[in-house]
C-alpha positions in Angstrom: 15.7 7.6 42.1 11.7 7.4 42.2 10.3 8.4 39.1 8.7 11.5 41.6 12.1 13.0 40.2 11.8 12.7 36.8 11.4 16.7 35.6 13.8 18.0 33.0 15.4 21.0 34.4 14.6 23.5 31.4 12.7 27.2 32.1 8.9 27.2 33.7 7.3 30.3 33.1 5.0 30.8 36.2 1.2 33.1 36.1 -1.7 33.1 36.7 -4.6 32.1 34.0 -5.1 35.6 33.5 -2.2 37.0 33.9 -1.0 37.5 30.7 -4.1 38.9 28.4 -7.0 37.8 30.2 -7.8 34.1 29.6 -4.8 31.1 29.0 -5.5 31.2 25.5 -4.1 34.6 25.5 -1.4 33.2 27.3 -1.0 30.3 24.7 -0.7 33.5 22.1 1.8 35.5 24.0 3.7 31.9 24.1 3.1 31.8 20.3 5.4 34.6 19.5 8.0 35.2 17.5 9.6 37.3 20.6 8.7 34.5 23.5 8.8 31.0 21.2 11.2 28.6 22.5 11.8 30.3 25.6 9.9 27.9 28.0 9.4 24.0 28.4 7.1 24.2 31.2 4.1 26.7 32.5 3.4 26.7 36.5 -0.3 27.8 36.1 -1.5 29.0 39.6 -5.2 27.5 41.2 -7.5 30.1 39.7 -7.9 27.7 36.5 -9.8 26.3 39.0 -13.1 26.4 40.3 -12.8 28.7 43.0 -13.5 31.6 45.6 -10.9 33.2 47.3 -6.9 33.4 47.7 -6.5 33.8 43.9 -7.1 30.1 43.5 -6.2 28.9 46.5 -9.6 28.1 48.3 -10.5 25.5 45.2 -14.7 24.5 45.2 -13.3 21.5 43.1 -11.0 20.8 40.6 -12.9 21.6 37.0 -11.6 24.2 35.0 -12.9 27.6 35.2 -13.8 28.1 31.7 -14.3 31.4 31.8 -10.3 31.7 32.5 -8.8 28.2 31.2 -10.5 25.5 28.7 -9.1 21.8 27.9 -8.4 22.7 24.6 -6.1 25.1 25.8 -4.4 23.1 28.1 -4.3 21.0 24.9 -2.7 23.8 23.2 0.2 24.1 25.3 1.0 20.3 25.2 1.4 21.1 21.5 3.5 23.5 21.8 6.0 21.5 23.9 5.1 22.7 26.8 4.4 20.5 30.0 2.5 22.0 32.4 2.7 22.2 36.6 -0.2 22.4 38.9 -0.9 23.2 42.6 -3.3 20.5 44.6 -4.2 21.7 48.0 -3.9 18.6 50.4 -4.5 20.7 53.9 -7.7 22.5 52.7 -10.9 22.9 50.9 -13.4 25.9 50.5 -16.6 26.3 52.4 -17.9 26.2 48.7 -17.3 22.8 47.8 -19.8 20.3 47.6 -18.3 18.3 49.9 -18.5 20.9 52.7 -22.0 21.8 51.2 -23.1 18.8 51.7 -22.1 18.7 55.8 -24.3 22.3 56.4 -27.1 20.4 54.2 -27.1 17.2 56.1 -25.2 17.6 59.3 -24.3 14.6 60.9 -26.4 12.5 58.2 -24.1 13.8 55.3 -21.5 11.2 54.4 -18.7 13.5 54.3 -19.2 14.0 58.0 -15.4 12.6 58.7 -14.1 14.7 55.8 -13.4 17.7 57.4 -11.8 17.4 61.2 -14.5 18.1 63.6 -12.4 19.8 66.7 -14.3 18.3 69.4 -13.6 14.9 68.0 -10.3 15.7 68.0 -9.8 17.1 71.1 -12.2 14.9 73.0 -10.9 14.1 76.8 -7.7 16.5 76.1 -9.4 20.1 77.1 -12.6 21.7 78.8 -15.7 22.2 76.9 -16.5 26.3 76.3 -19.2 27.8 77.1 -19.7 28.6 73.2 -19.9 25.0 72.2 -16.2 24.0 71.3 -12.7 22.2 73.2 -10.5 24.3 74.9 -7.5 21.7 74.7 -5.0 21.4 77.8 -1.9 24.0 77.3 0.1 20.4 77.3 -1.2 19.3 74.4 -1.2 22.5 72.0 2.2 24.5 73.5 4.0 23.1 70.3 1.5 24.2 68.0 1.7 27.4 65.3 -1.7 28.8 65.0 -1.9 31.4 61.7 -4.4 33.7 63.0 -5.4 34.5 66.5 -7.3 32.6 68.3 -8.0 28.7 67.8 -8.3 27.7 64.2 -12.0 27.1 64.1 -14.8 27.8 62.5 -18.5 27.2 64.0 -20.9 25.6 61.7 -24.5 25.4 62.4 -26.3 21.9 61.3 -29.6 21.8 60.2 -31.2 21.1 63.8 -29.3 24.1 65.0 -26.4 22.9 66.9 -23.2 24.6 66.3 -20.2 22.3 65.7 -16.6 23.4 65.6 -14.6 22.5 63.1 -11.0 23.0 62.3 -9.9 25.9 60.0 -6.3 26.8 59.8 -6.6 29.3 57.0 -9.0 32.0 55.6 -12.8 32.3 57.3 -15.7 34.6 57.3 -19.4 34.4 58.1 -22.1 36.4 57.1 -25.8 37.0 57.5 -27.6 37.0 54.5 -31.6 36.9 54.1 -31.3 33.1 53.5 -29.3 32.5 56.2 -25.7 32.2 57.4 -23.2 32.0 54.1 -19.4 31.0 55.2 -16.2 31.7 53.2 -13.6 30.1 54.1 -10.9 26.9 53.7 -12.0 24.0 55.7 -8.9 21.3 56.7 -9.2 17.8 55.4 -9.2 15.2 57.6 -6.4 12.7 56.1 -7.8 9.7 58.4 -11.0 9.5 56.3 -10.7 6.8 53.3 -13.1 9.8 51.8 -10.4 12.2 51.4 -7.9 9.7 50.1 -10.6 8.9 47.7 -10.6 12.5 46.6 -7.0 12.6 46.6 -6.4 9.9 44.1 -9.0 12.0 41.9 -8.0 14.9 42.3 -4.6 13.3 41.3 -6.2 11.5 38.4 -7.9 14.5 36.8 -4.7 16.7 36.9 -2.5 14.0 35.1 -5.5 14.4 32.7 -5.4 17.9 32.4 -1.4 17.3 31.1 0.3 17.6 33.9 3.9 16.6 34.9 4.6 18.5 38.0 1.8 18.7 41.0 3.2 21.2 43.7 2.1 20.3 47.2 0.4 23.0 48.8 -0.1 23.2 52.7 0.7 19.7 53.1 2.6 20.2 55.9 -0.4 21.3 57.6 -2.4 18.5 57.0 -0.9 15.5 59.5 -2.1 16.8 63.1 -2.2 14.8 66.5 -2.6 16.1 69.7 0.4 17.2 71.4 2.2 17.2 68.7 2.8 20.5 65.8 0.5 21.0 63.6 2.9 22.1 60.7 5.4 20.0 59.7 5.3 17.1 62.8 7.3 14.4 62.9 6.8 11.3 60.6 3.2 12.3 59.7 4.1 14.6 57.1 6.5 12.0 55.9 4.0 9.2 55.8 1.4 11.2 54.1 3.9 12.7 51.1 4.5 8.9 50.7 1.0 7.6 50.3 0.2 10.5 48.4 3.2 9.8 46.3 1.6 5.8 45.4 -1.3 8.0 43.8 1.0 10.3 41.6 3.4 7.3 40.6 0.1 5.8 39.4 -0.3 8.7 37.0 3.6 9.6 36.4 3.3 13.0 38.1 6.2 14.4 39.7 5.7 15.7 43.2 6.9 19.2 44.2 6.0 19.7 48.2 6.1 23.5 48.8 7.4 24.1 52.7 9.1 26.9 53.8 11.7 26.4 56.6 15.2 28.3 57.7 17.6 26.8 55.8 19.1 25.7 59.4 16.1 23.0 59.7 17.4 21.4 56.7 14.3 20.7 55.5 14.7 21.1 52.0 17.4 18.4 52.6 15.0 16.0 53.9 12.8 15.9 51.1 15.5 16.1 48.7 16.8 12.9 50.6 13.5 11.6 50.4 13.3 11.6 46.5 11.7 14.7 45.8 12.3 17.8 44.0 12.6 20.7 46.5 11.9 24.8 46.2 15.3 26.6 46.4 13.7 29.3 48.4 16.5 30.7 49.5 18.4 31.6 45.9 16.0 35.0 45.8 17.1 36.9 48.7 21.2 35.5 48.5 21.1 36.9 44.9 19.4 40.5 46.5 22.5 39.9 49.7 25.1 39.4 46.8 24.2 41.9 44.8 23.8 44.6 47.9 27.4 43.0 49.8 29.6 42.7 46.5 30.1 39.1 48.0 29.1 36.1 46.0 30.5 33.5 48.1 27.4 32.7 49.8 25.6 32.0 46.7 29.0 29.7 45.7 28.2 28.2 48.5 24.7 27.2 48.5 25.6 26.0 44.7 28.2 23.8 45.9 25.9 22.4 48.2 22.9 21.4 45.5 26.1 20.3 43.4 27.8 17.7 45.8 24.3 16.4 47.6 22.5 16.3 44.2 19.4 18.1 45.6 17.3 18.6 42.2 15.4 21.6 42.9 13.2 24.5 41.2 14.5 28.1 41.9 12.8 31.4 40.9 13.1 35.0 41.6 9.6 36.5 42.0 6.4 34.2 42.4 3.1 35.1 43.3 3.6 35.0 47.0 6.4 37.1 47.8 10.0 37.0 48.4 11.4 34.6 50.6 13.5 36.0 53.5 13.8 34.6 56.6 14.1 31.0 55.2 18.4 32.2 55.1 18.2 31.7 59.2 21.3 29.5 59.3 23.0 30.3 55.9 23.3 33.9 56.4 22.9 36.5 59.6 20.1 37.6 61.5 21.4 41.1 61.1 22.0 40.2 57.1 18.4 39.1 57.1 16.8 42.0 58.9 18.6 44.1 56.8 17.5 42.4 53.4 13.8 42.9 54.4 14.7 46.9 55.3 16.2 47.3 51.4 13.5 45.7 49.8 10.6 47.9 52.1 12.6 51.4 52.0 12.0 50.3 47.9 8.3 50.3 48.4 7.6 46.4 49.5 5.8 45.2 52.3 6.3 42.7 55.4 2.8 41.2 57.0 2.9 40.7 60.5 1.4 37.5 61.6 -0.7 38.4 64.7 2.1 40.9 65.7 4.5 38.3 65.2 6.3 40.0 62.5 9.4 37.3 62.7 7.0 34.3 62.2 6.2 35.7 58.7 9.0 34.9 55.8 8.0 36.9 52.9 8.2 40.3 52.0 5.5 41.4 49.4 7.1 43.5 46.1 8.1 42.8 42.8 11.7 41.5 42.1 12.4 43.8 39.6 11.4 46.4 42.7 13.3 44.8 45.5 16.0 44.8 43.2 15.7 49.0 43.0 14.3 49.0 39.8 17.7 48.7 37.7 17.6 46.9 34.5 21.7 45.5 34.6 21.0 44.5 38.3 18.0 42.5 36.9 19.7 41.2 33.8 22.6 40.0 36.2 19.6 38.4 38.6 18.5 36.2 35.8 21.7 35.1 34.3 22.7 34.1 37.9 19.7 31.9 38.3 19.6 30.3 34.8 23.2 29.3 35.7 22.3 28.3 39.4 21.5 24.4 39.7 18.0 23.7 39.4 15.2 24.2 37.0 14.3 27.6 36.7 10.5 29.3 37.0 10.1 32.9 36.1 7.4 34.9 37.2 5.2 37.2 34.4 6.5 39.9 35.7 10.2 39.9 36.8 10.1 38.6 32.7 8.2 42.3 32.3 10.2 44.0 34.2 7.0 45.2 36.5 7.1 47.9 39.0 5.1 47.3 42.6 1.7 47.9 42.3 0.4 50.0 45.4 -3.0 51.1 44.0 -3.6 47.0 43.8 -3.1 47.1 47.5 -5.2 49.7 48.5 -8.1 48.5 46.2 -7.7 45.0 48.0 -7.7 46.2 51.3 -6.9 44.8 54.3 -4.7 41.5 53.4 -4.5 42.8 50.5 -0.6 43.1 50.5 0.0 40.5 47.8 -1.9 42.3 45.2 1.7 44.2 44.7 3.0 41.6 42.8 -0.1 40.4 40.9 -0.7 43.2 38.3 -2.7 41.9 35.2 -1.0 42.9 32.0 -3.4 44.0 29.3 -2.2 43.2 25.7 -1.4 46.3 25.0 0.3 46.2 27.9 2.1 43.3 27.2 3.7 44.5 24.1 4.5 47.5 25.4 6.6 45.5 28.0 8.0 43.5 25.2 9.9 46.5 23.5 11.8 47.0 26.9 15.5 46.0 26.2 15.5 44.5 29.6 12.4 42.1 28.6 14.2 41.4 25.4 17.4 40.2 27.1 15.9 38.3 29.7 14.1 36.6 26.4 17.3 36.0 24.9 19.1 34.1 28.0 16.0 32.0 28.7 16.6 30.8 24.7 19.9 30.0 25.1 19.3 28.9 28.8 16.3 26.1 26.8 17.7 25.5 24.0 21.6 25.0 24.8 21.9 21.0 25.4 25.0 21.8 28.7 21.5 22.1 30.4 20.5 19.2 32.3 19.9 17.5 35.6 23.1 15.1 34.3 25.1 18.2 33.3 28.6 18.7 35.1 28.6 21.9 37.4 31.2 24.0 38.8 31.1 27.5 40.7 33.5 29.7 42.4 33.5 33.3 43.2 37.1 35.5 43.8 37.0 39.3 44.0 33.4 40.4 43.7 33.2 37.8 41.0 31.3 35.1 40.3 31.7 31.9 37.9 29.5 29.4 37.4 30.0 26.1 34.4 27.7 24.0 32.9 29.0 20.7 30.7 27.3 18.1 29.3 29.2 15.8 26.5 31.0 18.8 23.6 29.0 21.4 25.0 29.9 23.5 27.7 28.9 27.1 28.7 30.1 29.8 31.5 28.7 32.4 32.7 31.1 35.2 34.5 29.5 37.6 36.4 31.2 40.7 38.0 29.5 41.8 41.4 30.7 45.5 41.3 28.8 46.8 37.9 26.7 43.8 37.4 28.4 43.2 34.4 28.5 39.6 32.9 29.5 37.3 30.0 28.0 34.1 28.9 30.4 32.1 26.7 29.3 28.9 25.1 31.3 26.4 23.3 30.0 23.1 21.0 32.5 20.6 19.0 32.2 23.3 16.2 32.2 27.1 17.5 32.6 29.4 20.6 30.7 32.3 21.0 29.1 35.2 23.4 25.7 34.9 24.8 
């Protein structure tokens, strides 16, 4: 294989830079003690170590730390510690903010960066009818196969310095306002991948994140960034293909590991294809067949699945919670419509929430809430939850607060506002509030198995894996070499045993 797939499989705990006391240092601490030490090999830190201005990190000005949240030093301190680190570059997008996109208001068609964001009318020129307002209407023939996010056409109209208003494209977040020194925009702009600009910036952006310590780079949006007319503009057909591999010629230069984030039914196959492809994949679909499992007494689904990532050899990263929301409709294909719909009523009758998209409630494939909430709050169902998906195939990331044990946070949501339905699973813990937290037998157990589950050397990408489930039960094996551990997991009390064996002793995890 490439060396793209070159990760150890070993626990990644996942948060933001503030997450976890305020700053990464603080995070470096709560890493630092005696209760967490040696529990994690890697730390997903999400964008906002970024410079940024919206999306919690997502909308990135550029790629400098935020010092205020995240310095080098303690980037530095983590690499110390043993602890290799994952971060997110945006490939579709950049904020209005960014000097890049600064420069275009300032300049107009005299900025060089004029061909670094997609003008629409470009795009669509000779394919549609010119508006009244200024921008392409494109023939129904050439955008009927394409997914718009919000409603409407994904634009945004910027006005250059001689007035004229020029439509650009803008799949994600946008807002305009008056202010006394003009128009201000907010907003992430899309890239145009045909400008030797942008790849330019790419093979930065890529340089500087190596720098930073990095072994992992999750993708984000890429599959929005490859667009032609008439064809999708998500996921078409080979451009996202060709694109992941140029920008893989930049990451093999700096021995980073792609991750491309994509969410898909599993009936697509998808994850397949860039499994086949050489890359790690997102097992998005372990969270809600563990929450199906645990609420149908059935495990062979999740058998299943493991057999699958077994026998094909897909090396993928799994999780429970993340900073998104939990991942439903993605089981299209590996579990029933009616299973489905009834997964996303459990989790909202226990306080989560479902976004529509535009009404189109069935385009949308998370459900907003805390796993520890989605799971009803119970501390053996959330015990079992972990040991299942340390023993699942795959490297695991745990979010900072399925580790806590955190409840759903509706005031969050209500202060955010509208689109503000993420917040529920975003809840900043205080230190206080972390070692409050930290008492909870339930946090000290999940502690315990994420030891074992780093430390124990059956672990590994090479390691020998069997599973089978029989009478609401579920067994799963790990061997590597003399040692070998099972874990046996009973689906009717949430019960479970860990045994592990070396050449010298057995014992209970």
């Amino acid at each position: 294989m490439s060396k793209s797939v070159s990760a150890n499989n070993k626990p990644m705990l996942n948060a933001y830079p503030d997450s976890l006391g305020g700053t990464l240092k603080d995070i470096t601490e709560f890493l630092s003690k005696d209760e967490t030490k040696d529990t994690f090999s890697s730390f997903y830190i999400l964008p906002s170590l970024y410079h940024t201005d919206l999306d919690r990190g997502f909308s990135v000005i550029d790629y400098g730390l935020e010092n205020s949240l995240a310095t080098k030093e303690d980037l530095d301190k983590l690499r110390s510690m043993n602890i290799d680190l994952k971060l997110d570059f945006i490939l579709n997008h950049a904020s209005v903010q960014s000097p890049q996109f600064q420069d275009l208001v300032k300049n107009g068609e005299k900025s060089v960066y004029k061909d670094f964001f997609i003008n629409w009318n470009k795009f669509w020129e000779g394919k549609g009818k010119l508006t009244e307002e200024g921008y392409i209407q494109p023939d129904e023939e050439y955008i009927k196969d394409m997914f718009f996010r919000k409603p409407g056409l994904p634009i945004l109209m910027v006005t250059m310095p001689d007035g004229k208003k020029v439509p650009y494209w803008n799949t994600f977040y946008q807002e305009v306002k008056e202010t006394p020194e003009g128009l201000k925009y907010l907003g992430q702009m899309d890239l145009n991948i045909k400008s030797d600009l942008v790849w330019d910036f790419y093979d930065d952006t890529l340089h500087k994140i190596s720098d930073y310590g990095a072994s992992i780079v999750r993708l984000d949006a890429f599959a929005y960034a490859p667009k032609e007319p008439g064809e999708k503009n998500f996921l078409n057909e080979p451009g996202t293909w060709d694109l992941l591999s140029k920008v893989r010629e930049l990451a093999d230069k700096y021995s980073l590991t792609l991750l491309p984030e994509i969410h898909a039914s599993y009936s697509e196959k998808i994850y397949e294809t860039i499994a086949d492809k050489g890359y790690m994949t997102y097992d998005f679909f372990l969270p809600g067949l563990i929450i199906d499992a645990f609420e149908n007494k059935y495990g062979d689904t999740i058998v299943k699945w493991a057999n699958e990532l077994i026998d094909k050899k897909i090396r993928t990263v799994n999780m429970l919670g993340c900073h998104d929301g939990i991942p439903l409709l993605d089981l299209k294909g590996l579990i029933s419509e009616e299973q489905i719909q009834s997964l996303i009523d459990t989790v909202v009758s226990r306080g989560g929430y479902v976004k529509d998209l535009h009404g189109a409630k069935n385009m949308y494939y998370q459900v907003n809430a805390t796993y520890y909430s989605a799971l009803g709050e119970d501390d053996k169902k959330m015990l079992a939850a972990r040991a299942l998906q340390l023993f699942m195939p795959g490297k695991p990331q745990v979010w900072y607060l399925d580790l806590l044990a955190g409840k759903n946070d509706h005031e969050a949501v209500k202060a955010a506002g509208a689109g503000g339905h993420k917040e529920i699973n975003r809840t900043n813990y205080s230190k206080e509030m972390i070692e409050k937290a930290l008492e909870k037998d339930v946090v000290k157990r999940q502690l315990e198995l994420l030891r074992f589950r780093n430390e124990f050397e059956a672990f590994s990408f090479d390691s020998e894996i069997v599973a089978s489930a029989q009478d609401k039960k579920i067994m799963i094996g790990w061997s590597k070499g003399e040692y070998s551990t099972t874990l046996m997991l009973n689906l009717e009390n949430y019960d479970f045993v860990i045994v592990a064996k070396d050449k010298d002793r057995e014992r209970i995890i």
